[in-house]
C-alpha positions in Angstrom: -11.4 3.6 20.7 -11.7 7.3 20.2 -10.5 9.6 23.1 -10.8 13.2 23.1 -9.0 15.5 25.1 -9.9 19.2 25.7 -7.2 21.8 24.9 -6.5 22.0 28.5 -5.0 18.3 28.6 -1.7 17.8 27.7 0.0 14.8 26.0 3.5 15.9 27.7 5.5 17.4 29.8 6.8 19.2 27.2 3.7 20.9 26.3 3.2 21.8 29.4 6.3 23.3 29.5 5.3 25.0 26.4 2.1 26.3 27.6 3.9 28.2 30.7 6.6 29.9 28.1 6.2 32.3 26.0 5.3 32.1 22.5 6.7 33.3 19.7 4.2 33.7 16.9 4.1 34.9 13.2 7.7 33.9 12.7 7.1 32.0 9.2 3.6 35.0 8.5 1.4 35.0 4.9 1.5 39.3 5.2 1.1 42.4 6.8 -1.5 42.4 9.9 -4.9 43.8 10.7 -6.7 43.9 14.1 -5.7 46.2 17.0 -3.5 49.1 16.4 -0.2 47.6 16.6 -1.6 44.1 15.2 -1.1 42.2 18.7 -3.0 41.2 21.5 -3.1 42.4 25.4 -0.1 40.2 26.0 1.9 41.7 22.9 1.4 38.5 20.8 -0.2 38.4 16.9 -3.6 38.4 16.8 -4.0 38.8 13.0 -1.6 37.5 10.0 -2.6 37.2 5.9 -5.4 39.2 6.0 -7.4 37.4 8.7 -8.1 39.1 12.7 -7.9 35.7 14.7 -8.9 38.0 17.6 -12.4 38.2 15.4 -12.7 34.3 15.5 -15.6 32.6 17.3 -17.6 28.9 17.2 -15.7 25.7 17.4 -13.3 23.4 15.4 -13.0 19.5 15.8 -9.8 17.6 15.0 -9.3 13.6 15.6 -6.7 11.3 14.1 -2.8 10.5 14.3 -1.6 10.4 17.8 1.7 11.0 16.0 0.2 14.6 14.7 -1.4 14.8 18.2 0.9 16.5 20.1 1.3 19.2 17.3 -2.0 19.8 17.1 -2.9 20.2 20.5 0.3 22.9 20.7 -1.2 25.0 18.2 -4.9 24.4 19.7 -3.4 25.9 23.0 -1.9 28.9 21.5 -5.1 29.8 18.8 -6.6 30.2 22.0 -4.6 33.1 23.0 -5.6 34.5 20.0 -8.7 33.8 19.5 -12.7 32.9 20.9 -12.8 29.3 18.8 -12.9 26.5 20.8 -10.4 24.0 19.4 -10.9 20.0 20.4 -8.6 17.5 19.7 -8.6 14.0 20.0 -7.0 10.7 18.8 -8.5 7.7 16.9 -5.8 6.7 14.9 -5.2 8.1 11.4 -8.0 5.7 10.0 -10.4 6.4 12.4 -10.0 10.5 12.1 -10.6 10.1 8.0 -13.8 8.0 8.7 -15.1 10.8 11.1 -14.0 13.8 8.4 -15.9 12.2 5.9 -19.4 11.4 7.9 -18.4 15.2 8.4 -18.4 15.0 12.2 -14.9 16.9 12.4 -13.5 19.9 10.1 -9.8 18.5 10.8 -8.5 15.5 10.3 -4.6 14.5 11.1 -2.8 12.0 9.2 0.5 10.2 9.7 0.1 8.6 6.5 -1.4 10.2 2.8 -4.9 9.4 2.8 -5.7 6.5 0.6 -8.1 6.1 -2.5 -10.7 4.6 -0.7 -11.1 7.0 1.9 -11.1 9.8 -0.6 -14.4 7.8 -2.5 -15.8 7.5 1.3 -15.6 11.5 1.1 -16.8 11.5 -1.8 -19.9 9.5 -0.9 -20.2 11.7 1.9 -20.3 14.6 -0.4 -17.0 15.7 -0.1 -15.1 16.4 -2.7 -12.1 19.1 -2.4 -10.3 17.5 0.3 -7.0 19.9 1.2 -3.7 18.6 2.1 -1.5 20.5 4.4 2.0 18.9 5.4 2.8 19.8 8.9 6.0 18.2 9.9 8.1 15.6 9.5 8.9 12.6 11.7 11.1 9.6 12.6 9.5 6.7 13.0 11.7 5.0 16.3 12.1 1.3 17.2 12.4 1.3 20.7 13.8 -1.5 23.5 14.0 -1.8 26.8 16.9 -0.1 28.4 18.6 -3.4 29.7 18.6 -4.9 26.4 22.6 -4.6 25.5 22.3 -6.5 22.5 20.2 -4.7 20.0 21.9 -1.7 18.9 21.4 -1.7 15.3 18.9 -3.7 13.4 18.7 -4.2 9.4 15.2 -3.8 7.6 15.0 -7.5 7.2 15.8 -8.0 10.5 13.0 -5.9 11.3 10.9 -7.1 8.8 10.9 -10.7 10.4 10.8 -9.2 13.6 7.1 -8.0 12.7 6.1 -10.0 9.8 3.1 -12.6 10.2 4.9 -15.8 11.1 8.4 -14.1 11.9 10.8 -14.4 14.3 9.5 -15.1 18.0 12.5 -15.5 20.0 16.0 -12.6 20.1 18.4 -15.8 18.9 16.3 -16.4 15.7 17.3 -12.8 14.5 20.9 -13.4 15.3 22.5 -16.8 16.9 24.4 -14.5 19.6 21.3 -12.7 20.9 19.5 -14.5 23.8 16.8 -17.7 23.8 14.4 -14.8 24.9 11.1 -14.6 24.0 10.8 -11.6 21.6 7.9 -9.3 23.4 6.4 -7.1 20.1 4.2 -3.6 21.0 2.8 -1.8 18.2 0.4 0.8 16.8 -3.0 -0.4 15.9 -4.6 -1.3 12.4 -6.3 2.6 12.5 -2.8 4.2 12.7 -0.9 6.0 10.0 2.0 4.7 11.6 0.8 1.1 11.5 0.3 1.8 7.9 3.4 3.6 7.2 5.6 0.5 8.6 3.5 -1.8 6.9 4.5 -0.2 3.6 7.9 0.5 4.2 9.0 -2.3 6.4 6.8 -5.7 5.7 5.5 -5.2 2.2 8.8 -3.2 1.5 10.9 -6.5 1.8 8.1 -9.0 1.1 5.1 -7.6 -0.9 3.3 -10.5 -0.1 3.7 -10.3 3.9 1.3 -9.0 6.0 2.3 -7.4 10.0 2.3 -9.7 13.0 -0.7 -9.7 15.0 1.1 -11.2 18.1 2.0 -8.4 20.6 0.5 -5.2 22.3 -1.6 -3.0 19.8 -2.8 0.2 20.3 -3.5 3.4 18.6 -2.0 5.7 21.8 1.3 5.8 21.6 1.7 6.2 25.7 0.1 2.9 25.8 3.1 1.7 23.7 5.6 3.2 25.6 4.8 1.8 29.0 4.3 -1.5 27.9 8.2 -1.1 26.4 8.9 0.2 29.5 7.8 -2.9 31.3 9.7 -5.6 29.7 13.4 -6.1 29.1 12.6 -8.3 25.9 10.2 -5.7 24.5 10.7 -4.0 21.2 8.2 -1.5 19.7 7.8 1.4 17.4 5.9 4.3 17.7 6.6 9.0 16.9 9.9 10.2 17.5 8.4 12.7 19.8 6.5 10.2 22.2 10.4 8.4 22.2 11.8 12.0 23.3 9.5 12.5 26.0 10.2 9.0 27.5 13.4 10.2 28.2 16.0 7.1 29.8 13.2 4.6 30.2 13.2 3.8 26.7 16.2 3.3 24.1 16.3 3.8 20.2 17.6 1.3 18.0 19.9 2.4 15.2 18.5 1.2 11.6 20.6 0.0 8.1 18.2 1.0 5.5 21.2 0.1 3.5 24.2 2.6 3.9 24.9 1.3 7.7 23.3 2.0 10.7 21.9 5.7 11.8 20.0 6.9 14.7 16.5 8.4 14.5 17.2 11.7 15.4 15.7 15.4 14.0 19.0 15.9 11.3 18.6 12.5 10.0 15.0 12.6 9.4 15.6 15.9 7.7 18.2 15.0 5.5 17.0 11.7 4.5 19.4 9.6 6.0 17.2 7.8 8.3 15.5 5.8 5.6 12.8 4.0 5.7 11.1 5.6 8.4 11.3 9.1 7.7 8.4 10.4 7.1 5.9 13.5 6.4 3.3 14.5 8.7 -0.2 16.0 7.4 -3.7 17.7 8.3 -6.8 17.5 5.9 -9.4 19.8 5.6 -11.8 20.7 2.8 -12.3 23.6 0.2 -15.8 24.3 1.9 -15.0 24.3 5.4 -11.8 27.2 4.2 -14.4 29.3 2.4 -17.5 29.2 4.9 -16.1 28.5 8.3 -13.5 31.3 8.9 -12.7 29.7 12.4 -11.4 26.9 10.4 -9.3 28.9 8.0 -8.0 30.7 10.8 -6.9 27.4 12.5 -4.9 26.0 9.7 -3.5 29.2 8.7 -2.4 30.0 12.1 -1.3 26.0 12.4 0.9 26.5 9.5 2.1 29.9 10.4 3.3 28.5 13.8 4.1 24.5 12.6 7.8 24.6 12.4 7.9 26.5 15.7 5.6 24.4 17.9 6.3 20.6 15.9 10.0 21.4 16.7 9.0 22.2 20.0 7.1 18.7 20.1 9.7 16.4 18.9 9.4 16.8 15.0 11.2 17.9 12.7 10.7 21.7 11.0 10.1 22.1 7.0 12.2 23.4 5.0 11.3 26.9 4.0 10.3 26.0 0.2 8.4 23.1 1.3 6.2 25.3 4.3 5.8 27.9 1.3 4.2 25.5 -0.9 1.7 24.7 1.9 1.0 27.6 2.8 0.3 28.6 -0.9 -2.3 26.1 -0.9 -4.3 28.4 1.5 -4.2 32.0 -0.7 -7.0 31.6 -2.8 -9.6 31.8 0.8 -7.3 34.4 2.2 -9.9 37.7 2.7 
């Protein structure tokens, strides 16, 4: 089920700790600036970068998808419209679920934990469109989460995760290891519609079994919160969800180290970023279209103002920043519908 939330609504207290701060702006900028006569609004902040006045900016822009890219999204949302006149609404069906909507053309933003597959390009394609744009925005670490008072999961293996979640896996803590309790193994989960479903499906089930396919005994859901209350709940619970929904559940939840194969490492921002948290590091993305950047300059001044402020306000989320060279090539993606 879709659910949107107005720009008002926050996912966090975090962002609502970001709303009531300042905001730095402009700190990774395409150029010089236009607009007022020292380039910045009544409250001192940017109000024009690369050529385009955000302060000019009117209509509205729609965004759906990841509730991993969510909270991201709605942080930039909440300070374009400081900025600017557009009204900016965001909203979460799952990474499926926003691609299905970008291609009936129903939103001009569509976030994406995941690359978006063949098959959803040919659905743009049938829907007439063709020049879909790619933007990274982040990068994350996928977390396996249990329940505080669970003292014996500390570190699991792939394959031990694997048959955690696999179809016909393990249902009970002592079938994963003969010390572990003759508890009932309590699985939440994102739904079929999420990137991150997808992701884990890739890296995790048909990553040790090509042939397996993910449990469908447990909790699903494509909002993360959902998730994280159910963990919450139970002391046999395990799920997996966004680092940043992890980092905002503070002590009621606890992440589970993972062996992709060089011993055990925490999800944490460093790890993501150098790699070492493998499988389920991961890129974050928004799509757009060649169309929408040349005749809707409310939506080129979105994304260029979303990747002008990503690494500040993802960081500020609970992701993890690009590196320079990588935000560079994203943002060169955007020149050729600069004015």
């Amino acid at each position: 089920m879709r659910r949107d939330v107005s720009r008002k609504t926050h996912v966090s207290r975090k962002l609502l700790a970001l709303a009531a701060g300042a905001i730095v702006l402009g700190l990774v900028a395409f150029g010089a600036c236009g607009g007022d006569d020292d380039g910045n609004g009544d409250n001192g902040e940017p109000t024009a970068a690369g050529g385009i006045d955000y302060g000019s900016l009117s209509g509205s822009v729609r965004v759906d998808g990841s509730s991993t890219v969510f909270p991201i999204s709605e942080a930039v949302a909440e300070e374009f419209n400081r900025v600017s006149d557009v009204r900016v609404n965001v909203a979460f069906s799952g990474t499926g679920g926003g691609f299905e909507r970008f291609c009936r053309g129903e939103i001009e933003v569509s976030d994406a934990s995941r690359p978006i597959k063949q098959d959803e390009l040919d659905a743009c394609s049938g829907g007439g469109i063709t020049d879909v744009v790619e933007l990274q925005v982040a990068i994350d670490a996928l977390t396996v989460m249990v329940h505080p008072d669970n003292d014996f999961v500390e570190c699991l293996t792939v394959e031990q995760l694997h048959d955690i979640f696999r179809d016909g896996g393990a249902t009970r803590w002592n079938e994963i290891d003969p010390s572990w309790p003759d508890d009932e193994i309590v699985k939440f989960f994102p739904g079929t519609d999420s990137g991150t479903f997808d992701y884990f499906v890739e890296a995790v089930i048909e990553g040790v079994d090509e042939n397996a396919a993910h449990t469908g005994d447990g909790t699903a859901s494509e909002d993360d919160n959902v998730l994280a209350q159910g963990i919450e709940g139970d002391s046999n619970a395990i799920g997996y969800f966004g680092f940043a929904y992890f980092q905002e559940a503070g002590q009621a939840l606890r992440a589970v180290a993972i062996d992709g194969g060089e011993g055990c490492v925490e999800p944490s921002l460093d790890a993501a970023l150098d790699g070492s948290y493998q499988p389920l590091s991961r890129p974050l993305f928004i799509y757009t279209s060649e169309r929408l950047l040349e005749e809707r300059p409310e939506v080129l001044g979105f994304v260029h103002f979303y990747l002008a402020n990503t690494n500040t306000l993802s960081e500020e989320v609970g992701y993890v920043p690009m590196p320079d060279d990588l935000l560079a090539e994203q943002q060169a993606k955007l020149e050729p519908f600069l004015p």
